[in-house]
KOLBABA-437569 format. One record per residue: chain; residue number from 1; x, y, z of N, C-alpha, C in turn. Coordinates in steps of 0.1 Angstrom, whole numbers, plus 5000, padded with zeros to 4 digits. Atoms other than C-alpha are relative to their C-alpha. Example, Ala and Ser with C-alpha at 12.3 -4.5 7.8 and 13.67 -1.06 7.14 Angstrom:
! residues 2
  chaine  num  n_east  n_north  n_up  ca_east  ca_north  ca_up  c_east  c_north  c_up
       A    1    5009     4988  5000     5123      4955   5078    5009     5012  5000
       A    2    4991     4989  5000     5137      4989   5071    4992     5011  5008
END
This chain:
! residues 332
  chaine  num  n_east  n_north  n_up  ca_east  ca_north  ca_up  c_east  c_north  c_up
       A    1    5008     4988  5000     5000      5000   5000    5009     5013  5000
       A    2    4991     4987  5000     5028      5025   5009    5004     5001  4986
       A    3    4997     5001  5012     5045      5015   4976    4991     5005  4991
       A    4    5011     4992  5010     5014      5028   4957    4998     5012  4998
       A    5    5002     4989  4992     5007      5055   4976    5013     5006  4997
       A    6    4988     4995  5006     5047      5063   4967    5001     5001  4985
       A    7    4997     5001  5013     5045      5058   4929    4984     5009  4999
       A    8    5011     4993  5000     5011      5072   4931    5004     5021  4997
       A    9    5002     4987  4991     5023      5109   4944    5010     5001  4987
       A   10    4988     4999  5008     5055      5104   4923    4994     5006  4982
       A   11    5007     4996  5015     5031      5103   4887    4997     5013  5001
       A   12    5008     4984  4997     5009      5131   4903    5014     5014  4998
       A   13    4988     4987  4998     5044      5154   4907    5003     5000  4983
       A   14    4998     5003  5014     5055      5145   4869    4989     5010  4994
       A   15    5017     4994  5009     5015      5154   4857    5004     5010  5005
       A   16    5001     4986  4998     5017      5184   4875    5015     5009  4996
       A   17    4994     4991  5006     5049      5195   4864    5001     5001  4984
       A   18    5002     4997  5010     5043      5190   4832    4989     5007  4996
       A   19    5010     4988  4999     5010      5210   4834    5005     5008  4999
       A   20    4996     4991  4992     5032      5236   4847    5004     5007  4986
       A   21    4993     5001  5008     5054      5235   4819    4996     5006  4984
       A   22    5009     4996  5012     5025      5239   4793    4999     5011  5004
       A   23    5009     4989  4996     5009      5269   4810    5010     5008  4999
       A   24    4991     4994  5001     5043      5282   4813    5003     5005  4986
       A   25    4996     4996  5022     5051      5280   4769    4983     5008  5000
       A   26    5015     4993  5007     5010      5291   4767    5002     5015  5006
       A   27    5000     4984  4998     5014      5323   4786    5011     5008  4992
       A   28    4989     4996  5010     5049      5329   4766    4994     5003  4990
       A   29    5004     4999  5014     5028      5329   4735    4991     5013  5002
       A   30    5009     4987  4999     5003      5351   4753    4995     5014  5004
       A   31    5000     4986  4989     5018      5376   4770    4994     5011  4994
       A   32    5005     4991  5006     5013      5403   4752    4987     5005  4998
       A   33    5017     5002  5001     4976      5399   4748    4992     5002  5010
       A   34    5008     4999  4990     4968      5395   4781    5006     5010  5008
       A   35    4996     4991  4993     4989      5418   4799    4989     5014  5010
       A   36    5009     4986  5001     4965      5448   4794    4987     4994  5008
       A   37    5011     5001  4988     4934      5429   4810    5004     4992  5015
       A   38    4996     5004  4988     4954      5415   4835    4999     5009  5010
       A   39    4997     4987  4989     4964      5447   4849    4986     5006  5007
       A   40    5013     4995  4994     4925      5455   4853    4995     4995  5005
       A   41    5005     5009  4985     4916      5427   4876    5005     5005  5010
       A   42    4991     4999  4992     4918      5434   4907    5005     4990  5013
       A   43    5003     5011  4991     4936      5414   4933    4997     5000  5009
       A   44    5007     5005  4989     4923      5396   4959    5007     5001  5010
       A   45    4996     4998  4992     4927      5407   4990    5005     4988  5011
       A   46    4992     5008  4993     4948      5387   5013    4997     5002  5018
       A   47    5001     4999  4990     4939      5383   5046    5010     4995  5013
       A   48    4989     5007  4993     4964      5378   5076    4996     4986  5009
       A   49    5001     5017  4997     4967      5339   5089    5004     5010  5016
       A   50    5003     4997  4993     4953      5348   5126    4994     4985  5008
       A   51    5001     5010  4988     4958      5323   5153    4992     5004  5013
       A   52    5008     4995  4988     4930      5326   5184    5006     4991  5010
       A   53    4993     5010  4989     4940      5312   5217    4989     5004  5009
       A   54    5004     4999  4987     4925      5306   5252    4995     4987  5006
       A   55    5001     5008  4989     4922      5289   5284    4988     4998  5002
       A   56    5015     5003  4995     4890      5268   5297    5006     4992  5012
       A   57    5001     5007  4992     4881      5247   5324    4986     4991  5002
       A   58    5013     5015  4997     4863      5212   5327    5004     5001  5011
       A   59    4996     5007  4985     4857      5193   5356    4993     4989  5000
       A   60    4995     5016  4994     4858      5160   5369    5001     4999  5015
       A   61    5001     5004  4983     4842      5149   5402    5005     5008  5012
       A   62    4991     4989  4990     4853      5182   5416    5012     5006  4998
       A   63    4983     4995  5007     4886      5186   5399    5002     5007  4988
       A   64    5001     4991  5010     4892      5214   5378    5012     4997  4988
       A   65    4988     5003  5012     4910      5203   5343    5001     5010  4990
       A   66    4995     4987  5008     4929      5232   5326    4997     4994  4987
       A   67    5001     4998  5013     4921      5233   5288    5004     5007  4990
       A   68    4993     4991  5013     4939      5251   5258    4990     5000  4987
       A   69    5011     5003  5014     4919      5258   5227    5008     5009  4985
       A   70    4994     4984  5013     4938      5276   5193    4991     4992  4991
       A   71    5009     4996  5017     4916      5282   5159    5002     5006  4997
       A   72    4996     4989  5017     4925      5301   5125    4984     5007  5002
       A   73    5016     4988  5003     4897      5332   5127    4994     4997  4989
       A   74    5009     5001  5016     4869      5323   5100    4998     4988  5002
       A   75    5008     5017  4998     4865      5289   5109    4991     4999  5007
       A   76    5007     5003  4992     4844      5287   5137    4984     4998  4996
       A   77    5012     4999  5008     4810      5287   5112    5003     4984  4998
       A   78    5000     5013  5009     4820      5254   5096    4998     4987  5007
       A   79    4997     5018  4989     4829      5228   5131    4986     4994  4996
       A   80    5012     5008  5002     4791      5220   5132    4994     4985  4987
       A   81    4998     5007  5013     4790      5206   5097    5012     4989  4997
       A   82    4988     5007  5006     4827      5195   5090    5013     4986  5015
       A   83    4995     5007  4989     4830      5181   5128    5020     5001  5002
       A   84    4986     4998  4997     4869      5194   5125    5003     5004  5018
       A   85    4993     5001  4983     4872      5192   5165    5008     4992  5006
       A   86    4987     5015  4994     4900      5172   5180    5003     5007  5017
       A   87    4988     5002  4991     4917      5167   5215    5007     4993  5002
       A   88    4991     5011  4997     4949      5157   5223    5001     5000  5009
       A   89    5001     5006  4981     4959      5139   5253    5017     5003  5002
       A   90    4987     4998  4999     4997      5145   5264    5004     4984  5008
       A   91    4996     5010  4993     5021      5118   5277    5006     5001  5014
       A   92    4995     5006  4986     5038      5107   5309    5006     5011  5011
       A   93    4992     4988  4992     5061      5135   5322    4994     5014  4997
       A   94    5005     4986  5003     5047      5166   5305    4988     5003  5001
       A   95    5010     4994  5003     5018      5189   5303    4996     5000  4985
       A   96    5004     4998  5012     4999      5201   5273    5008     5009  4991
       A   97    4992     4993  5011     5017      5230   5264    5016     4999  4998
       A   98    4985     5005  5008     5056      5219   5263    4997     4986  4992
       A   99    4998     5010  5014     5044      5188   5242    4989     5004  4988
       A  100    5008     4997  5009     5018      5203   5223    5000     5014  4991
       A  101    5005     4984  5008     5021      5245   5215    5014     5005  5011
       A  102    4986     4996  4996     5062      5248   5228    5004     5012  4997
       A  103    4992     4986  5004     5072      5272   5209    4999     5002  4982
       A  104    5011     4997  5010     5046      5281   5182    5013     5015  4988
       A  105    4993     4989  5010     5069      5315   5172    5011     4993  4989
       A  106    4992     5009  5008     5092      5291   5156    4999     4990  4990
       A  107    5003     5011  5008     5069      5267   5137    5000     4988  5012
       A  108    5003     5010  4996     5068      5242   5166    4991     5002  5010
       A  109    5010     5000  4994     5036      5236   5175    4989     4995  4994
       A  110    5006     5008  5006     5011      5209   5168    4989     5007  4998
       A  111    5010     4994  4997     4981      5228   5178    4995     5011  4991
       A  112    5001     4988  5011     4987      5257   5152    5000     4992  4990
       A  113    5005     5007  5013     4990      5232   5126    4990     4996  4999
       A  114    5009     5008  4999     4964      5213   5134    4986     5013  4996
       A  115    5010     4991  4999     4943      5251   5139    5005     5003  4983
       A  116    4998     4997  5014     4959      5263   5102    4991     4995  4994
       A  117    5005     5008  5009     4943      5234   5088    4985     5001  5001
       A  118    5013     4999  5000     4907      5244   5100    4992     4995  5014
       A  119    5006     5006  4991     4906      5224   5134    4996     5008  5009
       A  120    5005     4999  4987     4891      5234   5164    5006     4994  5009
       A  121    4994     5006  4998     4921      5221   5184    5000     5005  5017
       A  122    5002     5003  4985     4915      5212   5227    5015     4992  5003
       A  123    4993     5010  4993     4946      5199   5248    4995     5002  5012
       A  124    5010     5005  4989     4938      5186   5280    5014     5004  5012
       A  125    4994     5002  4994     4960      5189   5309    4995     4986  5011
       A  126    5002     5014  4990     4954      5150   5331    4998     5008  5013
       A  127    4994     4999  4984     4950      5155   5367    5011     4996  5004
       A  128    4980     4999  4994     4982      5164   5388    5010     5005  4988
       A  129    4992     4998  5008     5000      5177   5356    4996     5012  4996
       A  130    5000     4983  5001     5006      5213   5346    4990     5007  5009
       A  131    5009     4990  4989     4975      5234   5355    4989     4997  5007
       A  132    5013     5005  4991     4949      5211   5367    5008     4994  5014
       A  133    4995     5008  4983     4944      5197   5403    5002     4987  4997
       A  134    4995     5015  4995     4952      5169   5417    4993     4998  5014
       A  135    5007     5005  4993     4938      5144   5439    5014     4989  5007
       A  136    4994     5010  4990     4953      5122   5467    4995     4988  5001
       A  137    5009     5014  5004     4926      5096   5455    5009     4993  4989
       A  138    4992     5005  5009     4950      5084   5429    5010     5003  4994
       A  139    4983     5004  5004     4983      5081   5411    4999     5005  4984
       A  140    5000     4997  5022     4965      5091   5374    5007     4989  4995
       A  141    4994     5006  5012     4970      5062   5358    4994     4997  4990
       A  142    5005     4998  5012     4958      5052   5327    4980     4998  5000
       A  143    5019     5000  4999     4923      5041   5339    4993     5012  5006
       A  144    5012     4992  4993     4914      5071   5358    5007     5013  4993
       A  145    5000     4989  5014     4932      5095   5331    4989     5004  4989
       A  146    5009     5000  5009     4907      5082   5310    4986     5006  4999
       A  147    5010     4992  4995     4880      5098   5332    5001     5017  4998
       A  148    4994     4983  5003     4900      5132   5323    4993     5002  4988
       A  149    5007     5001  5011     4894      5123   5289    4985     5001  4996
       A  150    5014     5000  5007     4858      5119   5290    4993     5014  5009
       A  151    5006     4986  4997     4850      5153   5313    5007     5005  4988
       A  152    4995     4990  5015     4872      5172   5285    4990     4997  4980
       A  153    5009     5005  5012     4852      5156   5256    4987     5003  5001
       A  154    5009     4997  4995     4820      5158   5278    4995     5019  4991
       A  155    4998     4986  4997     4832      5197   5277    4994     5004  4985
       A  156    4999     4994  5018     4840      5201   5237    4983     4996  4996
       A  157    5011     5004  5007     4808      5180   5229    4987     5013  5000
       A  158    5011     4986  5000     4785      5212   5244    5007     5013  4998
       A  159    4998     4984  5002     4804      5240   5239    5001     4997  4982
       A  160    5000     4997  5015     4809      5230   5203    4988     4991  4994
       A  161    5015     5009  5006     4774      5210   5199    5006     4993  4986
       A  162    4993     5011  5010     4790      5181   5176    5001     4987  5009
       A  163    4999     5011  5000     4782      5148   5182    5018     4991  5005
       A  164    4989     5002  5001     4819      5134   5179    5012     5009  4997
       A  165    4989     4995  4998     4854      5145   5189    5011     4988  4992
       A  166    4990     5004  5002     4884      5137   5172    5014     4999  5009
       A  167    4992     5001  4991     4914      5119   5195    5012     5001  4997
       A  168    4982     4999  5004     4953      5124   5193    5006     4993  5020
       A  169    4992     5001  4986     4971      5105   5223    5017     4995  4997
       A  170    4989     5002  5006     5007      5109   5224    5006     4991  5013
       A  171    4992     5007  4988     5034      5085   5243    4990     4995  5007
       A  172    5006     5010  4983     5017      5070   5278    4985     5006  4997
       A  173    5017     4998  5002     4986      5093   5266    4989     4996  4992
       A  174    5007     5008  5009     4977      5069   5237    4993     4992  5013
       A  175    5010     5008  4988     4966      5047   5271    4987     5006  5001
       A  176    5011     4993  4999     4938      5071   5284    4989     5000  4988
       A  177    5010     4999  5013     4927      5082   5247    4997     4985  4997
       A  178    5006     5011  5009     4923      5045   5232    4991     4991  5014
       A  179    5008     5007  4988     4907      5032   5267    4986     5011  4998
       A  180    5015     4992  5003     4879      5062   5262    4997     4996  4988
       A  181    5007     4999  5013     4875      5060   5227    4997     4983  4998
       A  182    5005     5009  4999     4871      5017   5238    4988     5000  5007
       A  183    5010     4999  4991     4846      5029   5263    4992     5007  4993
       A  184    5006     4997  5005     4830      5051   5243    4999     5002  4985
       A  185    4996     5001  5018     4833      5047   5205    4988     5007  4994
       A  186    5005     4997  5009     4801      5065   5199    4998     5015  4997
       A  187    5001     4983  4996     4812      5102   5214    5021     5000  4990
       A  188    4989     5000  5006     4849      5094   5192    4999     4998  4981
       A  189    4996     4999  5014     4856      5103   5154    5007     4991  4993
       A  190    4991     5011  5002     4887      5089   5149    5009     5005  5013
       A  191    4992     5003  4988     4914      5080   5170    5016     4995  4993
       A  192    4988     5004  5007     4952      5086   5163    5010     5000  5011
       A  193    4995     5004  4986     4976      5072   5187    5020     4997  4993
       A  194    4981     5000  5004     5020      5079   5185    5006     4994  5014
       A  195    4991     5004  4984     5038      5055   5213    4991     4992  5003
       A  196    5009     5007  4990     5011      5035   5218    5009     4981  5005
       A  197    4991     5011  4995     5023      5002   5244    4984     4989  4999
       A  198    5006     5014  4995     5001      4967   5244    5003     4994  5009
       A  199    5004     5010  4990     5011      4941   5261    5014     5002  5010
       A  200    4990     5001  4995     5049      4945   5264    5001     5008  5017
       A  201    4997     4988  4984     5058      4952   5305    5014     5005  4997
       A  202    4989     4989  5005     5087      4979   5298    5007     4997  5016
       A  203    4996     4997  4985     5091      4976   5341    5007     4992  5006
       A  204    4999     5009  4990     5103      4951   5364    5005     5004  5011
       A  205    4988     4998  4989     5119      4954   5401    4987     5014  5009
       A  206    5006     4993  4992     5105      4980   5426    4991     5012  4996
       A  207    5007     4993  5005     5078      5003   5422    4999     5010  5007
       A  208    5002     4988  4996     5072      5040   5429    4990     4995  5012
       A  209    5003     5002  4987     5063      5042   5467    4990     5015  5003
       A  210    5004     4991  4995     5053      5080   5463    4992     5004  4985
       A  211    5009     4998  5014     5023      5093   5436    5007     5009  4991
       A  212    4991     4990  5002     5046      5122   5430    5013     5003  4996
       A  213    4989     4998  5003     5079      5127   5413    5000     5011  4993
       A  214    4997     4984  5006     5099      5159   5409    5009     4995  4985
       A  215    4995     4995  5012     5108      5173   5376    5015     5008  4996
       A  216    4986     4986  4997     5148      5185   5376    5000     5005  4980
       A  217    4999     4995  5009     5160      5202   5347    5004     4992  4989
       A  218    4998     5009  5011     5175      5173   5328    4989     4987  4996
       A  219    5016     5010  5006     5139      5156   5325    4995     5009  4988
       A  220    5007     4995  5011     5131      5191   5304    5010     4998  4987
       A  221    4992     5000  5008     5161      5184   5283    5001     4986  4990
       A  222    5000     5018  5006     5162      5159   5252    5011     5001  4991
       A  223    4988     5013  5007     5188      5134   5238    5000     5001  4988
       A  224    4994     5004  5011     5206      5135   5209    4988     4988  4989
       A  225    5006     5018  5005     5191      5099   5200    4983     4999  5001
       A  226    5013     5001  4997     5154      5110   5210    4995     5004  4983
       A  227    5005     4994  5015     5151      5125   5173    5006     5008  4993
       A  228    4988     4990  5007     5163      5148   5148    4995     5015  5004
       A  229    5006     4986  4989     5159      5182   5170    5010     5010  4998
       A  230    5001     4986  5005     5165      5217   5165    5012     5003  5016
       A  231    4992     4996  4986     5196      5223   5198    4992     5009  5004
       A  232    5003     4989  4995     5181      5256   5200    4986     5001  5002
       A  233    5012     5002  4995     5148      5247   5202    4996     4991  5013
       A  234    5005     5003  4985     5150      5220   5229    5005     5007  5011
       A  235    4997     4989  4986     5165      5248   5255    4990     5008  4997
       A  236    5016     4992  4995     5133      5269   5245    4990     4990  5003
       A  237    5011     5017  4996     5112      5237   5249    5002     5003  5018
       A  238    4999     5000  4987     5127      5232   5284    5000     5009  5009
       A  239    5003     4993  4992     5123      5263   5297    4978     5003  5002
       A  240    5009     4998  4996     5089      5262   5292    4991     4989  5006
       A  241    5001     5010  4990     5085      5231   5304    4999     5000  5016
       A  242    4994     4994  4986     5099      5244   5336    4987     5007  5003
       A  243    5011     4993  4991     5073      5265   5343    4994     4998  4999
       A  244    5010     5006  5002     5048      5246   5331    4997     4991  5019
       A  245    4999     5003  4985     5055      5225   5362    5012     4994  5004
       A  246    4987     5001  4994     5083      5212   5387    4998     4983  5005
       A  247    5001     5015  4995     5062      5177   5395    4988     4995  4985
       A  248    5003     5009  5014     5046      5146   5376    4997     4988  5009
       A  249    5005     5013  4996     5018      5118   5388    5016     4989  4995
       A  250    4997     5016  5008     5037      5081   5387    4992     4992  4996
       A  251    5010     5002  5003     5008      5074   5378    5004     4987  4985
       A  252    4994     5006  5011     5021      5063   5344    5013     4993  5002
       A  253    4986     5009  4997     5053      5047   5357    4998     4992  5005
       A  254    5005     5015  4993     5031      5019   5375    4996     4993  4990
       A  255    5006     5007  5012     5016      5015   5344    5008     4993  4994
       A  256    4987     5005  5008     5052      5004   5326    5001     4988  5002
       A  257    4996     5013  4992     5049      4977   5351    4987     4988  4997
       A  258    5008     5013  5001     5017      4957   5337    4996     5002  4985
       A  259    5002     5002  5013     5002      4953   5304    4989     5012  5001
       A  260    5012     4987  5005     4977      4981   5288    4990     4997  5003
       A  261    5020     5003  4997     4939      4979   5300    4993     5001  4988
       A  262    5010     4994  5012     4932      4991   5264    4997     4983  4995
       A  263    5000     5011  5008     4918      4959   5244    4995     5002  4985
       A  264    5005     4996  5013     4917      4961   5208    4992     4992  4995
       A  265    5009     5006  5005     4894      4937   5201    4987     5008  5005
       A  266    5007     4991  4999     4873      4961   5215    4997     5016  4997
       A  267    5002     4991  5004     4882      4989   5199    4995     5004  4984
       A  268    5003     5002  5011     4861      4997   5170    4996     5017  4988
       A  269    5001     4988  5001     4864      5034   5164    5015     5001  4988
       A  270    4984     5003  5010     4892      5041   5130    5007     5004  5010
       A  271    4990     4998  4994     4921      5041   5142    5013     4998  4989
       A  272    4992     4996  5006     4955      5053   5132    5011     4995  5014
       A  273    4988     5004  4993     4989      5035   5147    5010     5012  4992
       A  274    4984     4992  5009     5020      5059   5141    5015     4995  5004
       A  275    4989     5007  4992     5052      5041   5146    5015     5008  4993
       A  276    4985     4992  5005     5087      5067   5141    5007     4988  4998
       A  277    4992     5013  4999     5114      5045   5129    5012     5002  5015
       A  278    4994     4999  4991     5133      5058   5155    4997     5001  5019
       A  279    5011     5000  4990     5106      5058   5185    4996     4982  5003
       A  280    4999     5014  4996     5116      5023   5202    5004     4990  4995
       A  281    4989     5011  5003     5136      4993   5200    4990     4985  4991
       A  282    5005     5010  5005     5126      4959   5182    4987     4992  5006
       A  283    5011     5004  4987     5102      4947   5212    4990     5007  4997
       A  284    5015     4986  5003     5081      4982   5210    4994     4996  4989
       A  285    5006     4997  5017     5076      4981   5171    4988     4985  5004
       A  286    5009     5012  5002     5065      4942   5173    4987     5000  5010
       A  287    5012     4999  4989     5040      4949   5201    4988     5010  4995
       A  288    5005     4995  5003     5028      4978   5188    4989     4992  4985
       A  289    5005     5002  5005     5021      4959   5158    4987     4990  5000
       A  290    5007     5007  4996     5004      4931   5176    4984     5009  5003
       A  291    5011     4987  4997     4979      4958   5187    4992     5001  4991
       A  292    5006     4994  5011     4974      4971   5154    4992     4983  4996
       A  293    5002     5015  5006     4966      4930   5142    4983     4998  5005
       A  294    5015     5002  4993     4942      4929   5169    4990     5014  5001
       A  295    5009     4991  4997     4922      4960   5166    4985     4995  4994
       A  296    5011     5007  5005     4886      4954   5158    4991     5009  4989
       A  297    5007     4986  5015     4880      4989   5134    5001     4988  4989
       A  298    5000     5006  5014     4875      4977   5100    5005     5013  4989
       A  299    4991     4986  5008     4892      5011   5094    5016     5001  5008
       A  300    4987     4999  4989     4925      5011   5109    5011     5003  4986
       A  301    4988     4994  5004     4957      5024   5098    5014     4997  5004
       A  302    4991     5005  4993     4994      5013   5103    5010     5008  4991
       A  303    4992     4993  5005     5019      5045   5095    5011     4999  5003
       A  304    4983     5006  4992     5055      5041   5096    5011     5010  4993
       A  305    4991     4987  5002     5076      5075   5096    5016     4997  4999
       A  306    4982     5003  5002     5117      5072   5083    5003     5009  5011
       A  307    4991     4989  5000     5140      5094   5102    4994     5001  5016
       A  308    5008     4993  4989     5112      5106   5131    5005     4988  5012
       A  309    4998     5010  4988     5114      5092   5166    4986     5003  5013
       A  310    5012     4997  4991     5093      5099   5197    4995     5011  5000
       A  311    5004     4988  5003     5091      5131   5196    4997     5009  4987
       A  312    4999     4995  5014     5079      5137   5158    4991     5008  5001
       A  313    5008     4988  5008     5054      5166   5162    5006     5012  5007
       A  314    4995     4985  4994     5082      5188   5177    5017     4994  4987
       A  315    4991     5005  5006     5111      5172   5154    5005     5011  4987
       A  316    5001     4992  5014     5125      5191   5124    4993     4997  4988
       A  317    5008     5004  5011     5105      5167   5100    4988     5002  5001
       A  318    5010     5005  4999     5079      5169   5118    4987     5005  4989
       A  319    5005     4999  5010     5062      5181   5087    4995     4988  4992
       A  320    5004     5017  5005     5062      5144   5076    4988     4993  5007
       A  321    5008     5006  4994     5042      5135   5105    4987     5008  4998
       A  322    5013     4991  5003     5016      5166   5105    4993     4996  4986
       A  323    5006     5003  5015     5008      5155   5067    4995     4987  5004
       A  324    5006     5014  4999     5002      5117   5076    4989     5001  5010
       A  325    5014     4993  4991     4979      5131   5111    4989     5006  4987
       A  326    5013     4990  5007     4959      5156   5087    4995     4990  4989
       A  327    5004     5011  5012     4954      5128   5059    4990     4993  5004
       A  328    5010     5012  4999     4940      5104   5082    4987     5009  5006
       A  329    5012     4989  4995     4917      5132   5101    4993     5008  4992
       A  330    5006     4997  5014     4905      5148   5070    4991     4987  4990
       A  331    5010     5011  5010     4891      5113   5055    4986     5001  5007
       A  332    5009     4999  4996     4856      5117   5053    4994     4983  5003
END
């Protein structure tokens, strides 16, 4: 299918530059002619590409969950109709905005692409992580993250009166998202998931004793080996990380230690697997793919990015990844 899909794009570039090519010898022939009613059209005004932003708040059994919202001005007529609403879910260590809208002035920032493209784009912050509360009832793990997930969905479904939401769960937050969108497949669109774990236990040996672990400065800092990254972008990354927050449920680090609650034979909502070639060792991929084997959509998807790693919607390619996301979110 890739191979298709590769020779496919490859013709289409050919056809269109030979199009190009013609239109280019036809206007040579016809400059002259047209010039004069050219000049008396007038052109279309250009409007400036206008990013909206702002803060909300769900809640959850008493717990107030911070919310982000960005959308391109002029869209907000269409969500009803074109259902372009999405939230993503963040993973393990971070909040919403150092893995999702880091450092937007630069081009890195999912949330602006995702809003460019027409979406109506929600991240969520989990309980205990960046700006929502937290509870001493639990550890946030992947099953009571997923309770995050369905107040924030709850949220989008009436403020933006649309039936279904579209999911994005990245790293440990593919858990939460594909456990809601198993639990509820009929308030979920589609469902696109980067890092997702099955069966494989990643953990063994002693387990976090306290719900809570601190954040030092070399957790906001990433590795060489984590992806193909911008140096000067992961030191603006980590500072905003930093103030985003200083702690982080283990919530997800107990999780490492048993197999995923998600079951794909139960999940029947499309779904989209994204696997970086560089985003996990031989173990991950094969598990991952197990997953994909057993899902029970009859729409499912199994993307497999060169170059990218874990962190492909902050990467330099990540251009690669945002095109294969918007592809599958855009099928009607």
């Amino acid at each position: 299918m890739m191979m298709q899909a590769s020779f496919a794009a490859k013709t289409l570039g050919r056809v269109l530059a030979l199009g190009g090519a013609l239109l280019m010898s036809v206007a040579a022939v016809d400059k002259d002619a047209s010039a004069a009613s050219a000049a008396s059209i007038p052109k279309p005004v250009e409007h400036p590409r206008e990013i909206k932003t702002r803060e909300l708040i769900a809640e959850r059994e008493g717990l107030k969950l911070k919310l982000y919202e960005k959308w391109r001005a002029g869209s907000e007529e269409a969500w009803k109709q074109n259902g372009k609403v999405i939230l993503l879910i963040h993973g393990a260590t971070w909040a919403s905005k150092c893995t999702f809208d880091p450092d937007p002035e630069h081009g890195y920032s999912m949330m602006e692409v995702l809003a460019d493209a027409g979406y109506d784009v929600f991240a969520v912050d989990l309980h205990g992580y960046g700006r929502s509360e937290r509870t001493d009832a639990d550890w946030t793990d992947a099953a009571s993250a997923a309770k995050d997930v369905e107040a924030a969905v709850e949220f989008i479904r009436a403020l933006r009166w649309v039936e279904r939401v579209h999911l994005f769960g990245y790293q440990w937050g593919a858990q939460p998202a594909a456990l809601y969108a198993m639990q509820k497949p009929q308030k979920v669109a589609r469902l696109a998931l980067l890092g997702m774990r099955y069966r494989l236990i990643e953990k063994t040996g002693a387990q976090p004793v306290s719900p809570i672990r601190t954040l030092g400065q070399q957790a906001a800092l990433l590795k060489p080996e984590d992806g193909e990254l911008d140096p000067e972008f992961v030191r603006r990354r980590a500072q905003v990380c930093r103030l985003e927050a200083s702690q982080a449920p283990n919530g997800a680090v107990r999780d490492l230690y048993k197999a995923s609650p998600v079951e794909p034979a139960k999940l029947r909502v499309p779904t989209l697997i994204i696997q970086g070639e560089r985003d996990g060792n031989p173990e991950q991929f094969k598990d991952r793919v197990q997953f994909f084997g057993e899902l029970a959509s009859p729409a499912k998807w199994y993307t497999y990015l060169p170059g990218l790693g874990k962190y492909a919607p902050i990467e330099r390619s990540h251009v690669r990844f945002d095109q294969a996301l918007l592809s599958f979110y855009d099928q009607q």
